[in-house]
N, C-alpha and C positions, 0 to 999 in steps of 0.2 A: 834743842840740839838733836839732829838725827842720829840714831843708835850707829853704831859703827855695820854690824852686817848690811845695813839698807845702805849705807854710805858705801860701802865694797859694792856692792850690784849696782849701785847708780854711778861709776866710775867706771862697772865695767860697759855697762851699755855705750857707755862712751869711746871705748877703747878704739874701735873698730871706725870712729869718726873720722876720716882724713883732715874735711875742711870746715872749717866755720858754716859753710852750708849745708852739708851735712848733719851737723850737729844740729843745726837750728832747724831742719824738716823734723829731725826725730820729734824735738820738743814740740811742733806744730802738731805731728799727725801718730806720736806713737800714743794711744791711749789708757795705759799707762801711768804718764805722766800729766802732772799740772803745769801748765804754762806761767803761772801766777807764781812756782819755784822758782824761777829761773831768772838769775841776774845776766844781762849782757855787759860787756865793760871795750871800752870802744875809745880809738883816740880821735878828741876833737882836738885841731888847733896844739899840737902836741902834748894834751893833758889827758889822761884817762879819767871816762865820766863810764857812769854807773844807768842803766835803765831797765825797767823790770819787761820781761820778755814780753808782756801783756800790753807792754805802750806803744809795739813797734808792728808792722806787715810787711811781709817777705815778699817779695819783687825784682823774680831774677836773680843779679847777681848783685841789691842791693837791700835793705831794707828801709823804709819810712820809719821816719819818725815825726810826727805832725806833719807840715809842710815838706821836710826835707830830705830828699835821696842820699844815702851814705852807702858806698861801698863797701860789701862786706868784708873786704882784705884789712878795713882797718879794726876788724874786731881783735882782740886780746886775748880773752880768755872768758867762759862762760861758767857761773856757779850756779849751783841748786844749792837753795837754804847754807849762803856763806862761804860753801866752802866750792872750789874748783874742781869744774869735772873735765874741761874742755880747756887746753893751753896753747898757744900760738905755737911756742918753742917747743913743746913736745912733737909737733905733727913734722 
């Protein structure tokens, strides 16, 4: 479980995220942070599924995952270690 002060800082870098692609360069390119924390939660087929940031590559306004282009407007919400840093309905 991450201590709560490091959970306040990694909420706030977030703050400042408008959109789902924003938040997901941060996690690419701020160094910083680990890619390997970070859950994406995304709807397929109207179910939300779970993929860890390290299985997917960013592509415009979509990202990979194996074979398949997903638009990034159907992300949800993104966590580091559990817990929600990045919410659809907050932005």
């Amino acid at each position: 479980m991450p201590d709560k002060g490091y959970l306040c800082r990694m909420e706030e870098l977030f703050e400042k995220e408008i959109t789902e692609k924003d938040a997901l360069n941060r996690i690419k390119w701020d160094p910083r942070l680990n890619p390997r924390d970070f859950s994406i939660h995304y709807l397929d087929l109207n179910r939300l599924k779970e993929i860890n940031f390290s299985e997917i590559e960013l592509q415009g306004d979509f990202f990979r995952l194996k074979e398949n282009l997903i638009p990034m407007h159907r992300i949800r919400k993104i966590s580091w270690k559990g817990r929600v840093v990045w919410d659809r309905r907050s932005v």
